[in-house]
C-alpha positions in Angstrom: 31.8 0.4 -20.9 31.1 -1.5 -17.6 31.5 2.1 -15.2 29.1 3.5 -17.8 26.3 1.1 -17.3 26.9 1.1 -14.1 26.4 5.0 -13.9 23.4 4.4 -15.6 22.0 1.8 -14.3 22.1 4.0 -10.6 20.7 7.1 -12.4 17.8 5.1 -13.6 17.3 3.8 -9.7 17.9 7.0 -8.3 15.2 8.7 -11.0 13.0 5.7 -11.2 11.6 3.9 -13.9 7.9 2.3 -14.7 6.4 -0.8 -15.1 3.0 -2.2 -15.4 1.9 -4.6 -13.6 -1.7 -6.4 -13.1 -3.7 -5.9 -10.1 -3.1 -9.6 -8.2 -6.0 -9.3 -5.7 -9.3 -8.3 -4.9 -7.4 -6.7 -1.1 -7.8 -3.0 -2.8 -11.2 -3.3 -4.6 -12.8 -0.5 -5.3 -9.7 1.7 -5.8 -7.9 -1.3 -7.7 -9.5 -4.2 -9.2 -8.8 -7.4 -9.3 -6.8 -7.9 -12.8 -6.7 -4.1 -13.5 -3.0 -2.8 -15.5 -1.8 -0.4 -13.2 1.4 1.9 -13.9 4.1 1.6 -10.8 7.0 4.1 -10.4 9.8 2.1 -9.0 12.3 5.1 -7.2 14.3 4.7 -4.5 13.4 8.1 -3.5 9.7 6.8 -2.5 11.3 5.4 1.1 12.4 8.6 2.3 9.1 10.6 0.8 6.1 8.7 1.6 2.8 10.5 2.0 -0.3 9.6 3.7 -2.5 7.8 1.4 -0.2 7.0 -1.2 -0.8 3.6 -2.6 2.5 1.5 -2.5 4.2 -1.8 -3.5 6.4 -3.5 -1.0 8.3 -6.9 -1.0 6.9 -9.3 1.8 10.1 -10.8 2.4 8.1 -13.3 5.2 6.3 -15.0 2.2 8.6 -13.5 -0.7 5.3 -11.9 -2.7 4.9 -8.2 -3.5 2.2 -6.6 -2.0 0.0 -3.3 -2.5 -1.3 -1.7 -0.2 -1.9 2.4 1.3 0.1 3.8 3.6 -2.2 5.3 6.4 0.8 5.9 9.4 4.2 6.5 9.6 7.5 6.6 12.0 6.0 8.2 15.4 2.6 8.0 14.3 -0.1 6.9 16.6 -2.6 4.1 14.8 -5.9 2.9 16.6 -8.7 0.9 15.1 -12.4 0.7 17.0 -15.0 -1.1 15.1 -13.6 -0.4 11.7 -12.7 3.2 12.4 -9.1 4.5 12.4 -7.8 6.6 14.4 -4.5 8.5 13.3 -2.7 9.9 16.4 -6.3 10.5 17.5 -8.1 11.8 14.9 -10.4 9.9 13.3 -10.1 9.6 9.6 -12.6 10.1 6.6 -11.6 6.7 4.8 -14.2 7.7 1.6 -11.5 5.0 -0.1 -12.9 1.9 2.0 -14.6 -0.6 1.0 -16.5 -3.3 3.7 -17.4 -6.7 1.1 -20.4 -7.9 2.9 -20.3 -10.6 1.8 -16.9 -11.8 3.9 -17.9 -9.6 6.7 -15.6 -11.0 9.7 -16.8 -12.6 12.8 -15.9 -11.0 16.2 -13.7 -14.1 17.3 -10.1 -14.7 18.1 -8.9 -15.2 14.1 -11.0 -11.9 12.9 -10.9 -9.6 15.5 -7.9 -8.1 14.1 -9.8 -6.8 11.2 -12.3 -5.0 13.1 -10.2 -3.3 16.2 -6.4 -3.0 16.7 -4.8 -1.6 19.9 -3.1 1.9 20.0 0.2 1.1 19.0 3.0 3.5 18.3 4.6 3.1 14.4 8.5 2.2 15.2 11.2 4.2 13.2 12.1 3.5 9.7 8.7 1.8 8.9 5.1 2.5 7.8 1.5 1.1 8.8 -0.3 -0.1 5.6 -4.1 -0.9 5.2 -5.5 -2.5 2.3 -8.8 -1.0 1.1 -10.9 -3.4 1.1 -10.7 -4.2 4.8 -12.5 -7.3 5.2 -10.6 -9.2 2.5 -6.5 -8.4 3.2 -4.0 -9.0 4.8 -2.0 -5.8 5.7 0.0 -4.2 9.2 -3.3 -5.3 11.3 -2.0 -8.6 10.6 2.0 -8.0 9.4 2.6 -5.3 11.6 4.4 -2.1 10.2 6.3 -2.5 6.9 9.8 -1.6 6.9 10.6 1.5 4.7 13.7 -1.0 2.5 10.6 -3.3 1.6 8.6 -0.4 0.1 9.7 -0.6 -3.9 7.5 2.3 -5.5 4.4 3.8 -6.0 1.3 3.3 -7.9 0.7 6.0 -10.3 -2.6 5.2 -12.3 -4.7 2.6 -14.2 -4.1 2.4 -17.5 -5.6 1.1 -20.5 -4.9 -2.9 -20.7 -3.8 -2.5 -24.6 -1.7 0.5 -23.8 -0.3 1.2 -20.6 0.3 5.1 -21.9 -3.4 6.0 -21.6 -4.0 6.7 -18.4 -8.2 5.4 -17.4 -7.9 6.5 -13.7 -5.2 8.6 -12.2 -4.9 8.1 -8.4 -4.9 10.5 -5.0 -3.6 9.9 -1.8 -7.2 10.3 -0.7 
């Protein structure tokens, strides 16, 4: 009985399973609301297939939370960010996903100027760069650095319905 729950117990982490989960911040507004249900595929397969855009959740093991955030780099990649703008090994990209709160806009100083520009860097092996969508209110790799690809847990899949997390409201894109 024991090897066959343990058999199925690996089958289930190999294939992946769901969960719901609320949205815990306002760090992806408008893609993910604060307090939204959203449906997460937890597979281990996700560490070894990310794509660019997908929207991921990753244990922080610094301050033991889980996180959500996009992937915008990975392993080799070059990241750049001038005045807002990212620049994926040198192109720049069409972020229609962003969103800039006003309201919190950051001040060009020595604490928020990490928001606004990063350095070229170059994203190490076995890791990712993460950005949160709304950029003026998270804390992602601008701040954490690149995320290590055993953090990374699974994937969000869509928004569902808070009374039954089988109707889908808003399916997402990696774009």
């Amino acid at each position: 009985m024991k090897r066959l729950l343990l058999i199925a117990t690996t089958v289930l982490l190999f294939m992946g399973c769901k969960e719901t989960r609320l949205v815990p911040s306002a760090s992806m507004e408008k893609t993910l609301n604060y307090g939204e249900r959203i449906v997460v595929q937890y597979s281990e397969k996700y560490r070894k297939n990310i794509n660019y855009g997908d929207i991921l959740i990753y244990q922080d093991k610094k301050e033991n939370i889980l996180c959500i955030s996009r992937c915008i780099a990975k392993e080799n990649d070059s990241i750049e960010i001038k005045d807002n703008n990212v620049y994926l090994n040198g192109e720049k990209l069409d972020e229609k996903y962003c969103y800039f709160d006003e309201t919190i806009k950051p001040q060009n100083n020595e604490y928020d100027g990490f928001l606004v520009n990063l350095e070229k860097i170059t994203v190490p092996k076995n890791t990712i760069f993460v950005l949160c969508d709304n950029r003026w209110n998270s804390l992602d790799s601008r701040y954490k650095g690149p995320i290590s690809c055993e953090n990374i847990l699974g994937k969000v899949l869509y928004v569902s319905d808070m009374d039954n997390p089988f109707k889908k409201i808003r399916v997402l894109s990696n774009n």
